[in-house]
N, C-alpha and C positions, 0 to 999 in steps of 0.2 A: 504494500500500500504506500503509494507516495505522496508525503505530505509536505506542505508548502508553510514555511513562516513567513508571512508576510513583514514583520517587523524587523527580520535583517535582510529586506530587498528594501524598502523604504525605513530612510530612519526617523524616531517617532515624531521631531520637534521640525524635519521635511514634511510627514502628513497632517501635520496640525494647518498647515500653508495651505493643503493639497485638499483641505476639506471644503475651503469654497470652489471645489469644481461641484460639488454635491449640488449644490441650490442655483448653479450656473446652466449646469446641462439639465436638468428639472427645467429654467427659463426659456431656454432657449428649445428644448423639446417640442414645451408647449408651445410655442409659437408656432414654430413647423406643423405640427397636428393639426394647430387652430386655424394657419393661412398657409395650405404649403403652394398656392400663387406667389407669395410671398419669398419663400423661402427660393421658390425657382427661381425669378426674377434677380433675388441677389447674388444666388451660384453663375447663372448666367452674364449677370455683371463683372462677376469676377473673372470669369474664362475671356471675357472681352479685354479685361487688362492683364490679366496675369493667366500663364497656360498651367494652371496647379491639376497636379493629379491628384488622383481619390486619397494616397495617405497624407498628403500635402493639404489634403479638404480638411482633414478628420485634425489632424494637429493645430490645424486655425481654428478649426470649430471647440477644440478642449482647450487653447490659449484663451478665445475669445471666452469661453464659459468660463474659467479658470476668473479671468476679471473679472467681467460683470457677476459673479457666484461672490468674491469676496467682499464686493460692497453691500451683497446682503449678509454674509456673514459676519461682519460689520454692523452693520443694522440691528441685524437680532443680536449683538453686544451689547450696543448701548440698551435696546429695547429691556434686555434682561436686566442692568444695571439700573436704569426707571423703574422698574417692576420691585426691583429690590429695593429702593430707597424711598419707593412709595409704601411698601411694607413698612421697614424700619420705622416711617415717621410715621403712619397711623397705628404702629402698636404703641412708640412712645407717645400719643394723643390719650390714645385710651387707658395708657398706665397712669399719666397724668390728671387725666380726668375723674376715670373712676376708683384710681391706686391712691386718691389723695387721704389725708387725715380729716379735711373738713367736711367730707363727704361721709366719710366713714362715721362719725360725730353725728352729721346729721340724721343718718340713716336708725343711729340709735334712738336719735330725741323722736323718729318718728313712727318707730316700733313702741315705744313707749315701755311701758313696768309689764305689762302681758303681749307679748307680741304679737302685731296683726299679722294676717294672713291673708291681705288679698294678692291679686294676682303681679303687682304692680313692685309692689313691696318685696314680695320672695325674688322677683326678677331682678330687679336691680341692687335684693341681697348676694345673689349670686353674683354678680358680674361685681359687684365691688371686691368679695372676697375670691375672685379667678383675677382680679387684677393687681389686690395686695399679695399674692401669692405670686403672682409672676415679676411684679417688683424687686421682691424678695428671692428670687428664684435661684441664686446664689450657694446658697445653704443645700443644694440639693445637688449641687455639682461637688461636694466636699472629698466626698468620698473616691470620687474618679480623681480630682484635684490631689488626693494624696499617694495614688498609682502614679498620673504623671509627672509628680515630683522625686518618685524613689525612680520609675525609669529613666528620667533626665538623667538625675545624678548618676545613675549607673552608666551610659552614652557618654556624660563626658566622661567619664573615668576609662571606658574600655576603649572607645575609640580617641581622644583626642587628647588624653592624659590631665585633665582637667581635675584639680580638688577645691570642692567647695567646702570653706572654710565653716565649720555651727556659728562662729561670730557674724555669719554675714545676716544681714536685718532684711535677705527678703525681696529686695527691690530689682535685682535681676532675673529676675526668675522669668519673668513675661516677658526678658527679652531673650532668654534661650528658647523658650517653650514657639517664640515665632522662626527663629532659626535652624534650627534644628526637626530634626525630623523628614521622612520620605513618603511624601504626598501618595495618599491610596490610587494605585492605577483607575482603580472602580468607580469614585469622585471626579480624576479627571476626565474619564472617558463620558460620566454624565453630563456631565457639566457643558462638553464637546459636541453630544449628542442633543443637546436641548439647543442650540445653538444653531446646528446644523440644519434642525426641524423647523423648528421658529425662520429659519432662513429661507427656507421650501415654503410655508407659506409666505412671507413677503413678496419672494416670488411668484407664486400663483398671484396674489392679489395684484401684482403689477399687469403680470402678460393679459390679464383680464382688460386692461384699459390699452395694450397693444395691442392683442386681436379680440376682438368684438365676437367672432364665431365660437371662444371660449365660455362668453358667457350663460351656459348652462346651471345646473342646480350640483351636474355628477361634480363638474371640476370646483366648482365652488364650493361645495360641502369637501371635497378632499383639501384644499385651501384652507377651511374652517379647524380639520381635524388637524391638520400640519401647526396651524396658530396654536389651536385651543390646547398642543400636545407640547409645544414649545413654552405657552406662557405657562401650563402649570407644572413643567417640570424645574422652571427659573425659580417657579412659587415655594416649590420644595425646596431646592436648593437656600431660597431665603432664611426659612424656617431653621433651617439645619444651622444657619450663622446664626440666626439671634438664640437660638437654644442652649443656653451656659452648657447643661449638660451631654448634648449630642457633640456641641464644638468640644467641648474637653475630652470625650471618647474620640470623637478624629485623630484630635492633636495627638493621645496616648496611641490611637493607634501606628498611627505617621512615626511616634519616636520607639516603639517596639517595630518595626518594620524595621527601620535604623540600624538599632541593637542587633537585630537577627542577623544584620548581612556582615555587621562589624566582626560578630563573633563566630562567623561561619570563616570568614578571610581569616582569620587569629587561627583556628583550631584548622582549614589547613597548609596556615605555613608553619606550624609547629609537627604537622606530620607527614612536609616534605624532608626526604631523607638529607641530610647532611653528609658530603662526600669531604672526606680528609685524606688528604696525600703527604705522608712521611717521607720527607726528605734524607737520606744517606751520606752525610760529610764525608766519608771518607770515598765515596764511589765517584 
């Protein structure tokens, strides 16, 4: 059985580049399907000035995808980074507003000495104590918080001979815990793939306003699921950064990923053999 790795024929931070052909040749497909008058016309144009033959077609057509593919790869970037910063600020809204103390105060004086029970009151008891708790949410990452700190220490010590002294107060700690460490392939590759998708629909929704014969319900709804699959995978990714507790499981995973390869290199150059040749002064 012959199997193919694609990872040592392209190298990985070459297809990170190579991923706006994905939402390029998706653009440029549809266009061809949508007008292929269109698409004649320009081949035709081209054979008028330039005599390219078929593989000479095909590499213009994945140069030219390859561009126009990375400015929506680009697009659904920053799209993903608005999506996230629009999170960010409406969770910090709502922790603000309903995470406050004088809220929380009033919501007593309005419960009273027997607490009422209508429906208005339980609701907005709940939401004030889901957002003192999330305020607070700190306390609940402690525990992974004290895993990533015995594996830090142990990463610098095996691989980079680093000793952290008991007198230190603490304060470098968050700037190892962002240095250190070997980002999960699985995170990057999501991250790549929500990107990629969000890219496919930018595109569909463009070629929609370049050919007019696209405009049906099928391509539109595949458009829809390419968006709808891109912005809610950006959503999760958001979710996973403002979570004290899932960002602390990362980080520990990232710097035990570290560990493992430090201590794999150490144990085998300790059981490469060691060759010694004795020399004979008198020979």
């Amino acid at each position: 059985m012959i199997r193919v790795d694609l990872s040592r024929v392209v190298q990985p931070r070459l297809g990170i580049y190579l991923l706006g052909l994905i939402p390029g040749v998706f653009f440029e497909s549809s266009i061809v399907i949508g007008s292929p008058a269109f698409a004649a016309s320009v081949i035709s144009r081209l054979h008028q000035i330039y005599s390219f033959g078929p593989y000479a077609l095909f590499l213009l057509f994945l140069t030219s995808s390859w561009f126009i593919g990375s400015g929506f790869f680009y697009a659904a970037w920053i799209t993903a980074r608005l999506v996230f910063y629009a999170f960010v600020l409406s969770r910090y809204v709502i922790l603000i507003a309903f995470g406050s103390q004088w809220l929380y105060q009033r919501l007593g004086t309005l419960q009273g000495v027997s607490p009422k029970q209508t429906f208005l009151i339980r609701w907005l008891s709940k939401l004030v104590v889901w957002a003192r708790l999330r305020k607070y949410s700190n306390f609940e990452a402690r525990p992974v918080l004290k895993c990533l700190h015995r594996a830090t220490k142990q990463l610098l010590k095996e691989g980079y001979g680093i000793e952290i002294s008991s007198q230190s107060d603490g304060s470098d700690w968050n700037v190892w815990y962002s240095v250190l460490g070997k980002p999960p392939r699985g995170i990057q590759e999501a991250v790549l793939a929500s990107r990629t998708v969000l890219g496919c629909g930018l595109a569909g929704f463009t070629a929609l306003y370049a050919s007019p014969m696209l405009r049906e319900r099928y391509f539109i709804g595949l458009c829809c699921i390419f968006a709808f699959l891109g912005l809610f995978s950006s959503l999760d990714v958001a979710l996973w950064n403002s979570d004290p507790v899932r960002q602390s499981l990362l980080r520990l995973k990232s710097i035990l990923l570290e560990l493992s390869e430090v201590t794999t290199q150490k144990a085998d150059s300790e059981k490469q053999p060691r060759v010694t040749a004795d020399v004979n002064r008198d020979d």
